[in-house]
N, C-alpha and C positions, 0 to 999 in steps of 0.2 A: 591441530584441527580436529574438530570431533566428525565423528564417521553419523552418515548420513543415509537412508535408501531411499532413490528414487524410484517411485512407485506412481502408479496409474489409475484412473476411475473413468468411466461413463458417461457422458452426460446421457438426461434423455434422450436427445435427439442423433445419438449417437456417433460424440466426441470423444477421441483418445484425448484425454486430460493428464496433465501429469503433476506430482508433488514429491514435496520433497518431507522425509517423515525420520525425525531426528530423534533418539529413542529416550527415554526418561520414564518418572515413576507412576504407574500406574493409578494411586493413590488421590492422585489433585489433576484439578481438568489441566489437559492441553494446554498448549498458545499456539492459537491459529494466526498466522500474519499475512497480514491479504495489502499484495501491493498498489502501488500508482496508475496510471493508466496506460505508460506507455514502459511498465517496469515490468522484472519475473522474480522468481525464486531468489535469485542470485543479491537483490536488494537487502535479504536481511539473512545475509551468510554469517557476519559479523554477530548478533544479536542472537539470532539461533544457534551458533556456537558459543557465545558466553552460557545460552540457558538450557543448552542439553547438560543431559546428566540428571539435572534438577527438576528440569518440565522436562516433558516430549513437547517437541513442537514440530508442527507441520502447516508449512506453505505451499501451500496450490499455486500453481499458474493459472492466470486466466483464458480462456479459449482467446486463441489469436496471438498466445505471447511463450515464448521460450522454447519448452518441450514439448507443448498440449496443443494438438492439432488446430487447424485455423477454420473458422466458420464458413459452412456452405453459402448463408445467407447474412451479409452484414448487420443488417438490421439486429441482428440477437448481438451484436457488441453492446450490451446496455447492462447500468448497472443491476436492474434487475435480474437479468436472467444468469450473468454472474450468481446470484444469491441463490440462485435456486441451482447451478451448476454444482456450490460449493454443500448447499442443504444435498445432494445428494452421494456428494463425499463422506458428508458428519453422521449421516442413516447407515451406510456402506459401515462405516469405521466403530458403528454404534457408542458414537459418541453424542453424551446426555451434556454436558456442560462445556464450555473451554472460556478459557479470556481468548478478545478478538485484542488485535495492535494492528491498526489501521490505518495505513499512507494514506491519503490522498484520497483515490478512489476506497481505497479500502475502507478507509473512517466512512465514506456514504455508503457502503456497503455494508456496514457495523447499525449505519443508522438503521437501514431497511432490516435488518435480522434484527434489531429493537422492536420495529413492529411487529415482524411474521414470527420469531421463535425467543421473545425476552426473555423464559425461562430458561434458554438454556445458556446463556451471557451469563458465566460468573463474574466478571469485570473486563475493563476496556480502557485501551490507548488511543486516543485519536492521535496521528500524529498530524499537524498542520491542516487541520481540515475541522470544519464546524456546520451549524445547519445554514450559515450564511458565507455566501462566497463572490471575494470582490471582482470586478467587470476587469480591472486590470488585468490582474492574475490569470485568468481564463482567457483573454484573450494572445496575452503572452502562450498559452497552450497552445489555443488553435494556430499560431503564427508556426508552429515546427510539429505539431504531430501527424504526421501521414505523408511526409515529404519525400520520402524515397529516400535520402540522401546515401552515397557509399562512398567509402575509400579506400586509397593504395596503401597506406601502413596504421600502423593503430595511431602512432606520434598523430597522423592527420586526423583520425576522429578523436583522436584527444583535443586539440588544438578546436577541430570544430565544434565540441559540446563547451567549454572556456568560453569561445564563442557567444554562442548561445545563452550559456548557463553561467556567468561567470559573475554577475551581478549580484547573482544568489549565495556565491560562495566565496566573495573576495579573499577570502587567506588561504585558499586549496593552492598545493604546489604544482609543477607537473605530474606527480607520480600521484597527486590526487585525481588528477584527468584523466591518467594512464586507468587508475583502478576504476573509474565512473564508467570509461569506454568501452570495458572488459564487464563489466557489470549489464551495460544495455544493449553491447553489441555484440555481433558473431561472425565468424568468419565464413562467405557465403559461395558455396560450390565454385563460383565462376574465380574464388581466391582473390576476392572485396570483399571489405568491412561492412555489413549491413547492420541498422538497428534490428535486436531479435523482437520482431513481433510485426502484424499483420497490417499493411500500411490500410485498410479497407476498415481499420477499428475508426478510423477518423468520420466514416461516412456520415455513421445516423447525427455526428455534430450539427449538420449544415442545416438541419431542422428543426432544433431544439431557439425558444426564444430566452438569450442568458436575461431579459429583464422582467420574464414572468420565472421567476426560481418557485419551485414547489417548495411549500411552507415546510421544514423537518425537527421545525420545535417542538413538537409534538413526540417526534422520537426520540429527541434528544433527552428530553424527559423520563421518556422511559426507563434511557439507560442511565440518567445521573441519579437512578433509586438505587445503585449500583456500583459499589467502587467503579469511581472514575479519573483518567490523570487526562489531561489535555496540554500537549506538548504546543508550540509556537516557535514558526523562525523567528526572530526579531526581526528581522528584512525582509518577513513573507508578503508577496504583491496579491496572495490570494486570499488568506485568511489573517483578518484584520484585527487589529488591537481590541476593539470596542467587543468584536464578537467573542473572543475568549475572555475579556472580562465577564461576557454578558453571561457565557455558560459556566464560568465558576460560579458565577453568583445566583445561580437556578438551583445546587442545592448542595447541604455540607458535603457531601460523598464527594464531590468535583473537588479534584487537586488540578494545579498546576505548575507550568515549566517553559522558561523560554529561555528557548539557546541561542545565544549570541550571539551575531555576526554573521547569521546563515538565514538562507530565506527558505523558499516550499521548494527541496520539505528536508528537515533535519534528516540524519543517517541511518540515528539511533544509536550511534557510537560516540556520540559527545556525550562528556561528562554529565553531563544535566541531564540529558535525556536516560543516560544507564542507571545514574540516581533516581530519577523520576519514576522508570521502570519498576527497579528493583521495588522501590516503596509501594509498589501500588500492587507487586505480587506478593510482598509480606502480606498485604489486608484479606488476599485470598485464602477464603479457609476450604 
């Protein structure tokens, strides 16, 4: 396992943020990996240990998730204000360039730094996530994020994310439930199993309308001037076949990948996806 420091930043509004800063060559930008919505750090431990050495990589948690202190006011659980948490990581670090690889939330977070600082995106991963996103999918979201839920040993919140998430990932064994439960969850003073992050990130949902979606073709644009790889679950209920044809075909830069038999959001540790990867940080110069 490659050694890793976790390390701390500021928000403005005055948030202990925490990240995790895997060391590599000075030489060629970063990979910044910016997770899911209800994910931390610990999502692309796998990915950031095949590419240390080679990159530095560094993943931030989002406020409300992991290490990085949880919001006074929920309202800032948005993905904006993430971007501007994370723009003042990239200042601090004086960092001019990095490739983003973007889960979920992350990929909309990739889109918005297409508009606010495109020069400094040397290329980009979306993983499972496009400028269009399907009503199913999303509501499959709202159905479990912000739930409370806790348990007496991990076997039960393994059992309970299978559950939940088992649809997405029909061939995971147990020991794949074991490592997902250990990946989102922590073990919580009272000595229960708690998802790590702040059940109040679900709020500002309950006002957003999912049938007027903000147009982000516009930034997707941006970034496909860009080495671009656009990963797809095959079974993903959120981001839909049509729209990743739609964004290969916006401009030569756009590669694609779609992993088999898993839905939103791939792991980054299927084959497909570590070839997809690797290919799209040969283009980085």
């Amino acid at each position: 396992m490659s050694n890793f420091e976790d390390r701390y930043w500021s928000s403005q509004d005055g948030l202990k943020l925490h990240y995790c800063d895997y060391a590599g060559p000075a030489d060629r930008p970063p990979v910044l990996c910016l997770h899911g919505l209800t994910r931390n750090a610990r999502d692309f431990a796998s990915v950031s240990e095949r590419l240390a050495g080679k990159w530095r990589v560094i993943v931030p948690e989002m406020r409300g998730r992991g290490d990085s202190a949880y919001a006074k006011d929920p309202a800032t659980y948005n993905p904006v204000q993430y971007v501007r948490d994370v723009t003042v990581l990239l200042d601090e670090l004086g960092i001019e360039r990095f490739v983003s690889i973007g889960t979920s939330m992350g990929g909309l977070m990739t889109l918005l730094m297409g508009l606010t600082m495109p020069e400094r995106i040397a290329a980009v991963v979306m993983n499972d996530i496009g400028p269009e996103l399907e009503r199913e999918g999303l509501e499959s979201i709202l159905d479990y994020v912000g739930q409370g839920r806790n348990f007496p040993t991990w076997m039960h919140a393994a059992r309970a994310l299978e559950e939940t998430h088992g649809a997405a990932f029909p061939d995971w064994t147990l020991d794949d439930w074991l490592g997902a439960a250990r990946r989102v969850m922590t073990l919580s003073s009272k000595g229960r199993i708690v998802f790590d992050y702040d059940m109040k990130i679900a709020e500002p949902f309950s006002d957003i309308d999912w049938d007027k979606q903000p147009d982000m073709w516009p930034a997707f644009d941006v970034l496909a001037k860009k080495p671009l790889t656009v990963l797809r679950g095959e079974i993903s209920n959120l981001f839909s076949a049509a729209t990743y044809e739609k964004m290969l075909s916006r401009s030569p830069q756009v590669q694609g990948a779609i992993v088999p038999r898993v839905g939103h959001a791939p792991m980054l540790d299927e084959p497909e996806a570590v070839a997809a990867i690797d290919s799209l940080l040969a283009r980085v110069s």
